[in-house]
Backbone as a chain_set.jsonl record, in Angstrom:
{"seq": "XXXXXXXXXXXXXXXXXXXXXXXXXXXXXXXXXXXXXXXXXXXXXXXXXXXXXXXXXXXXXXXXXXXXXXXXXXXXXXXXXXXX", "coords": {"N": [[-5.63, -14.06, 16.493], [-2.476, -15.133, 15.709], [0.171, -12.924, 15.012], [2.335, -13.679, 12.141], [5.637, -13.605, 10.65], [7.49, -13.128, 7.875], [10.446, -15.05, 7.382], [12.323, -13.316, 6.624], [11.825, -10.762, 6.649], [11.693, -11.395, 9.996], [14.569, -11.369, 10.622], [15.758, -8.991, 9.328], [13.793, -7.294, 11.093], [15.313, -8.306, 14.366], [17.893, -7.614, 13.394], [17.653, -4.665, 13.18], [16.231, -4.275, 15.962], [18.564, -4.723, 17.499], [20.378, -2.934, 16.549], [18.915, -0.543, 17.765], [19.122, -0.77, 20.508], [21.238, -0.944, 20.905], [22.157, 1.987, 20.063], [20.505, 3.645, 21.494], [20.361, 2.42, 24.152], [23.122, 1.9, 25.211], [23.683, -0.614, 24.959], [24.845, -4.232, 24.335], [23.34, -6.707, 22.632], [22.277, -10.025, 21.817], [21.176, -12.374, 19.545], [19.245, -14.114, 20.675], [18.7, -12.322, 22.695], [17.146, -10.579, 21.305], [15.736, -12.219, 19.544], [13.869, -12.732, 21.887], [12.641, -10.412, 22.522], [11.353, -9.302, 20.019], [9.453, -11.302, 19.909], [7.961, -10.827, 22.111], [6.769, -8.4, 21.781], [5.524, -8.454, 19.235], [3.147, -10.504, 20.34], [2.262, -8.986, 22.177], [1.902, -6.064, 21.941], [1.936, -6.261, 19.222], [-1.166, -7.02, 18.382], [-2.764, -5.109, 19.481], [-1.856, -2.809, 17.474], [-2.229, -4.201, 15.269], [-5.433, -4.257, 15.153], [-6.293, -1.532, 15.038], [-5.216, -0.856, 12.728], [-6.92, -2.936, 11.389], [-9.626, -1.678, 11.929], [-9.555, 1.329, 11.198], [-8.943, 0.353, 8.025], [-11.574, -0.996, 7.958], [-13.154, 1.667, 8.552], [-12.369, 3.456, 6.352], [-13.575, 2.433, 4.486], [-16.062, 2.117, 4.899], [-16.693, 4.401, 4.925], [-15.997, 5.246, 1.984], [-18.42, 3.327, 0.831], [-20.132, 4.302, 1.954], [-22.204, 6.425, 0.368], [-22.944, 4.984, -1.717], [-25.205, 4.399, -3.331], [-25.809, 6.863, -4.313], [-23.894, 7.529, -5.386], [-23.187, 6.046, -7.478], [-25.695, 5.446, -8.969], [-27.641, 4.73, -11.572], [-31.029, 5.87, -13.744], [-33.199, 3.912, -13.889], [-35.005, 2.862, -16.846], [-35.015, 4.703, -18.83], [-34.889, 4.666, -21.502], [-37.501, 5.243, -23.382], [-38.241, 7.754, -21.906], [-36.221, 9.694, -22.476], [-36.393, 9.509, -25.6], [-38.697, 10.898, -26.056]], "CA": [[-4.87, -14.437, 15.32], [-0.977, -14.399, 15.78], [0.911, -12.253, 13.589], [3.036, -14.025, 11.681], [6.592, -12.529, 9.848], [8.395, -13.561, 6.882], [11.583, -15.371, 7.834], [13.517, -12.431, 6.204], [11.436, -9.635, 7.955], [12.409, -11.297, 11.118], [16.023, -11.132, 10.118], [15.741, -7.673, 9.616], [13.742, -6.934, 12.653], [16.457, -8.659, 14.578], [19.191, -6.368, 13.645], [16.811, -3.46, 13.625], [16.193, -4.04, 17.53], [19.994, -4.637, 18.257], [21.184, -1.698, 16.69], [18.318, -0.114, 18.592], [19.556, -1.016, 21.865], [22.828, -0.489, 20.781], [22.195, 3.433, 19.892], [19.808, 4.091, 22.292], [20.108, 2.003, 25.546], [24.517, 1.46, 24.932], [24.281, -2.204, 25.64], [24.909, -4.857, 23.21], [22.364, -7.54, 22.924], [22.606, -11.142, 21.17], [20.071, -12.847, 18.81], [18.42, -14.85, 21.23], [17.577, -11.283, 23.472], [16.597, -9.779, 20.101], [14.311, -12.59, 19.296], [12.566, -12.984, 22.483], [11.968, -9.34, 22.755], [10.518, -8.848, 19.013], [8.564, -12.385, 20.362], [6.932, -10.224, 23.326], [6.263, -7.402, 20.864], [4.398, -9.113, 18.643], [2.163, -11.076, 20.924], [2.169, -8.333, 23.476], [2.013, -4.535, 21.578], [1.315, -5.815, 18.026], [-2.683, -7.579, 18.574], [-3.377, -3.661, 19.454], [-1.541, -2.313, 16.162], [-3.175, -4.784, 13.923], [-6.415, -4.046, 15.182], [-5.912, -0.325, 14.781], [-5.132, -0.86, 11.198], [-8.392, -2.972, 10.649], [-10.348, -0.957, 12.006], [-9.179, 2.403, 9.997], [-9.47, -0.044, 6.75], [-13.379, -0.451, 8.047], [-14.172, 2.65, 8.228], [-11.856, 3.905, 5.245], [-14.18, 1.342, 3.183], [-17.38, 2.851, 4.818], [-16.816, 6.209, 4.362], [-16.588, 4.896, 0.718], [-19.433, 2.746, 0.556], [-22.011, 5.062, 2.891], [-23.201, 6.748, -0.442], [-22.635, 4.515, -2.883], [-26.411, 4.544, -4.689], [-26.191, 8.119, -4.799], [-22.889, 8.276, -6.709], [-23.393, 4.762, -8.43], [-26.742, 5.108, -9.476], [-28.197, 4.959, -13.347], [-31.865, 5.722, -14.147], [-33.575, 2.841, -15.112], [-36.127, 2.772, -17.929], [-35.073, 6.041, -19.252], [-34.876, 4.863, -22.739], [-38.195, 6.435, -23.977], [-38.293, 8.679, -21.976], [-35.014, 10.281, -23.515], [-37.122, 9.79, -27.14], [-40.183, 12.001, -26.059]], "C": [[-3.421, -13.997, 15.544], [-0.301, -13.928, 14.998], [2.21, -12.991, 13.582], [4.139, -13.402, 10.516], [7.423, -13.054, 8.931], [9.602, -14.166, 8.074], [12.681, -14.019, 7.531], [12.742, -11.09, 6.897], [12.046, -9.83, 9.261], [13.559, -11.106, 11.115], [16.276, -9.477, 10.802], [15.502, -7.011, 10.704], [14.714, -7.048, 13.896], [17.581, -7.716, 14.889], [18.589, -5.43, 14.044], [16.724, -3.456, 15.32], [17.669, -4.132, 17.933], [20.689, -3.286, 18.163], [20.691, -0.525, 17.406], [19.047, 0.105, 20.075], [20.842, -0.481, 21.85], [23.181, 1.103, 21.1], [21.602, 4.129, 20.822], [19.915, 3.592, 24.109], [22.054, 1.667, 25.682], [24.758, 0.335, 25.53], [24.121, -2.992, 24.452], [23.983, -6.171, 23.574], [22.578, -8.711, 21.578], [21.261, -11.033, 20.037], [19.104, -12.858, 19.597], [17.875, -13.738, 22.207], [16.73, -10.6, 22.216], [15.04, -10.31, 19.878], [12.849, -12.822, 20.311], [11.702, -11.5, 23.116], [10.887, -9.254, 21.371], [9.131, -10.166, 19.185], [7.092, -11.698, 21.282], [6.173, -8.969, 22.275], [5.35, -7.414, 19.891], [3.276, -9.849, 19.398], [1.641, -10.037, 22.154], [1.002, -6.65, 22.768], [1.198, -4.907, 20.295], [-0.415, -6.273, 17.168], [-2.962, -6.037, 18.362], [-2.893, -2.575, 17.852], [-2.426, -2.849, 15.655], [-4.804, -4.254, 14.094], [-6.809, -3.212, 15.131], [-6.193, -0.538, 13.661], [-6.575, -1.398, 11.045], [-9.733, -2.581, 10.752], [-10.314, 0.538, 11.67], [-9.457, 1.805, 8.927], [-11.0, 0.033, 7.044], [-13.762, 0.272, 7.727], [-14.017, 3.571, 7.198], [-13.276, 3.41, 4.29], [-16.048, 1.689, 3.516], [-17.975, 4.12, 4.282], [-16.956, 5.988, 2.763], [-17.383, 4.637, 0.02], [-20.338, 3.704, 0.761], [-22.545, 5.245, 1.469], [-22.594, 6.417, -1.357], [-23.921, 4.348, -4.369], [-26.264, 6.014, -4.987], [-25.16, 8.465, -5.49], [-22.647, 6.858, -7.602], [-24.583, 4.408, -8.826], [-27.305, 5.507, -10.954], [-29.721, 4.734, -13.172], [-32.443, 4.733, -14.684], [-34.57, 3.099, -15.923], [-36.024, 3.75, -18.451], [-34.845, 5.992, -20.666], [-36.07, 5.794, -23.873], [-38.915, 7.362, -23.466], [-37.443, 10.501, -22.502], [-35.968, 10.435, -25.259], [-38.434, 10.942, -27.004], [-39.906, 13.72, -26.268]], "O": [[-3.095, -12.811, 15.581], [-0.08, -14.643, 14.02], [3.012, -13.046, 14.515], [3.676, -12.779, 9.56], [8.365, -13.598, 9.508], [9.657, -13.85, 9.263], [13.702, -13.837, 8.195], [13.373, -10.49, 7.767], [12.744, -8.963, 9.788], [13.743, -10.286, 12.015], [16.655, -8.98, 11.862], [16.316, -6.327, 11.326], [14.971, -6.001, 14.491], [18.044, -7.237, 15.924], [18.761, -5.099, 15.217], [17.236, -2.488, 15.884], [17.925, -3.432, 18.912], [21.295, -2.655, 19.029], [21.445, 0.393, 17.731], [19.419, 1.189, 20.526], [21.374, 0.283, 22.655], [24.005, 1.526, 21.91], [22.056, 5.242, 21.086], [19.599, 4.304, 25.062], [22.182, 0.913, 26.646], [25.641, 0.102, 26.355], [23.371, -2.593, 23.561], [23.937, -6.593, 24.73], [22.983, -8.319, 20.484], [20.582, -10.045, 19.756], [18.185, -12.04, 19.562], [16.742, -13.932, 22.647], [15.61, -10.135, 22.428], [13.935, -9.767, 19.906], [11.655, -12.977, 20.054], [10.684, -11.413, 23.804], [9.683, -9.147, 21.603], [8.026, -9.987, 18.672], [5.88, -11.902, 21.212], [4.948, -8.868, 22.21], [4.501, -6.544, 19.7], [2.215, -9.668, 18.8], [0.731, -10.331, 22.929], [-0.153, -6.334, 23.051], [0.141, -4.335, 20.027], [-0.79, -6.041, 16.018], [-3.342, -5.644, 17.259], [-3.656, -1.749, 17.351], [-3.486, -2.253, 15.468], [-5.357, -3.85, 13.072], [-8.033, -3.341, 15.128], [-7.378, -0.471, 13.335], [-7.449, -0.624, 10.654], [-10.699, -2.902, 10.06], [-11.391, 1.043, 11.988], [-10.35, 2.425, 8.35], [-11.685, 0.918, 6.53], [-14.602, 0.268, 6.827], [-14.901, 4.373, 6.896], [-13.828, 4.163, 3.487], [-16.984, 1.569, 2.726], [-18.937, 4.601, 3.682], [-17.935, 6.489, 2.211], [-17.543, 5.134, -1.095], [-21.229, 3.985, -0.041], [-23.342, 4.374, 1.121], [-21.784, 7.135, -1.943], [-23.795, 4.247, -5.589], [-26.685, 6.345, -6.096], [-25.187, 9.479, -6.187], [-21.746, 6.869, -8.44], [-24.787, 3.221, -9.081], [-27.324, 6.686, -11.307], [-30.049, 3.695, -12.598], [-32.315, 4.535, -15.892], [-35.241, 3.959, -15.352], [-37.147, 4.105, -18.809], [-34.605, 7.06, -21.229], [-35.799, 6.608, -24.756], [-39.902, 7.869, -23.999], [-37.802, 11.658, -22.721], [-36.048, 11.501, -25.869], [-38.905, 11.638, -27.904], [-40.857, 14.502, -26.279]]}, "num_chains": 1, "name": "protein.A"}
């Protein structure tokens, strides 16, 4: 599944990697290196992020579920036995 980015995220990203390069590597870099690096980054680096993340939501949502009868469970038929 390719991750796909707002038009205005990429924007952002964009500058974000130039001024990157800028501060860190002191070379100045256009759009068109900007975009085909955040291009490689996403199809390259960010498959392994995403799949990170949905697999932490998994097991976030297991650890939740595992004991869910034992803290979502109600007595049934306990009406007369409550009256006795």
């Amino acid at each position: 599944m390719p991750i796909k980015l707002a038009p205005d995220t990429t924007k952002q990203l964009h500058t974000s990697i130039k001024r990157f390069v800028a501060e860190q590597l002191d070379q100045e870099i256009g759009d068109l290196k900007a975009s085909l690096f955040l291009e490689y980054v996403l199809e390259e680096i960010g498959p392994s992020i995403y799949n990170k993340a949905v697999a932490d939501v998994q097991s976030y949502f297991e650890d939740r579920t595992a004991d869910l009868p034992g803290t979502c469970y109600e007595k049934e038929f306990g009406y007369w036995v409550k009256r006795k």
